[in-house]
N, C-alpha and C positions, 0 to 999 in steps of 0.2 A: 065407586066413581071417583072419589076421591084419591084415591089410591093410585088407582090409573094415572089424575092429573099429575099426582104429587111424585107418579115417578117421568113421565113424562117431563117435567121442568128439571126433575135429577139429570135425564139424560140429556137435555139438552145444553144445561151448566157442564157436564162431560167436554161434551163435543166441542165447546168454546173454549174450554181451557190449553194452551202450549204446552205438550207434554215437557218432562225436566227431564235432564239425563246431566251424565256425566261432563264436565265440562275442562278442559284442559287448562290447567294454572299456572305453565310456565309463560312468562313473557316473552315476548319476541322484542325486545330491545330496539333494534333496528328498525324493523317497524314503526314505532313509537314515535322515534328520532322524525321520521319523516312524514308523520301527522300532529308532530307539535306546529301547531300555531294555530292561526284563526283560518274559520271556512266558513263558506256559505253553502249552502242547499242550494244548488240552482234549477235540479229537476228532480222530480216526487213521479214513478213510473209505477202500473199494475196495471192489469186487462180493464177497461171501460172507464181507465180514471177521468174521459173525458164526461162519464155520464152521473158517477158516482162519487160519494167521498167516503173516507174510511177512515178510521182511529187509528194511531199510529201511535204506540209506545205507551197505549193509553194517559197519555197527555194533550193531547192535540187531534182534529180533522187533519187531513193528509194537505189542502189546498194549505193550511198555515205552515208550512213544513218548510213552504219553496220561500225563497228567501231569507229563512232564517238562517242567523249566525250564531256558528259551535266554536269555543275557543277550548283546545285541546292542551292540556299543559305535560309535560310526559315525566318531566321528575319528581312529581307525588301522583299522577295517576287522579288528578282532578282538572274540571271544567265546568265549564257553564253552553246552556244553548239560550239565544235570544230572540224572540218571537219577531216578527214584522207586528206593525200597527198594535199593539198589543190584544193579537187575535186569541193568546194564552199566556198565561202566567210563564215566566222568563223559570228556568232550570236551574242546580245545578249539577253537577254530574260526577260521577268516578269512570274509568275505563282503563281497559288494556286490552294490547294485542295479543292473543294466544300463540303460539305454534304453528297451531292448526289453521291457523289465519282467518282468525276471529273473531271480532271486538267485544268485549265482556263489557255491557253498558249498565251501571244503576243510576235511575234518577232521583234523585233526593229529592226529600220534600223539605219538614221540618229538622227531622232525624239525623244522625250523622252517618255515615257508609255502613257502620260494624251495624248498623241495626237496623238496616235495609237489607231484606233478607231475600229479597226480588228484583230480577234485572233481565238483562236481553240478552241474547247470544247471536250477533248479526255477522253475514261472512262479511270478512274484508276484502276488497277488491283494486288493487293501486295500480290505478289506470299510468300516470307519471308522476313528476315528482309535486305537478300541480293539482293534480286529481285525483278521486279514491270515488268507491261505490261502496255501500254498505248495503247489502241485500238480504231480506228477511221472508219469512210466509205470515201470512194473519188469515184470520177466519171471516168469510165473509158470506152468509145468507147460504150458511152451512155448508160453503168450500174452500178450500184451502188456496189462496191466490199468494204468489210473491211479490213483491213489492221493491223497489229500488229508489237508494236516496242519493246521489249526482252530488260529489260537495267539491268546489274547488277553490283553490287557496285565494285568502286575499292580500 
């Protein structure tokens, strides 16, 4: 019986984990250029968000998402995000745009970038020169939902 449970919790820590793959390392420059500055989140989207809430980036519930401010800096490839109300501890952050039209996100904690050895891989999506969408999948009650973060300049 044990056994059963002990693999049973195995498969379920499986199923939760984002699989890793290959990740493209060239920057897209251009890109970059026209997500330097400050944004704000102004809409947090997934199927039922009006009934549920979800961990996002495991830093945060998805409701503290909306109205926070990311300040994007693009000639070292660091940032910060800042919580509303102090619903989470304030970020700081590395990123870059891929190629592939990606944003490569780690959130730092203590530690410095080289020894954050985990981060995001969200599409980018540049609505205009005011707006972008970053959109991702998460695991939720063992299905795979995507999720969309609305940030526009301020």
């Amino acid at each position: 019986m044990k056994k059963l449970a002990l693999l049973f919790v195995f498969t379920i820590m499986i199923m939760n984990c984002k699989s890793t793959s290959a990740v493209d390392n060239y920057v897209n420059y251009e890109a970059q250029r026209n997500v330097k500055g400050t944004w704000m989140v102004t809409n947090v989207e997934y199927p039922n968000s009006n009934y549920i809430q979800i961990n996002l980036l495991d830093i945060a519930s998805s409701n503290c998402f909306k109205n926070s401010t990311w300040n994007f800096i693009s000639n070292n490839n660091k940032g910060s995000i800042t919580f509303p109300n102090n619903c989470s501890q304030n970020r700081d952050i590395t990123w870059y745009i891929n190629n592939d039209g990606q944003m490569v996100l780690k959130i730092l904690g203590s530690e410095s970038s080289r020894k954050t050895d985990t981060g995001y891989v969200l599409d980018y999506i540049p609505v205009n020169s005011d707006k972008f969408i970053l959109r991702d999948k998460v695991s939720v009650a063992s299905n795979t939902v995507e999720f969309s973060l609305t940030f526009e300049r301020l």
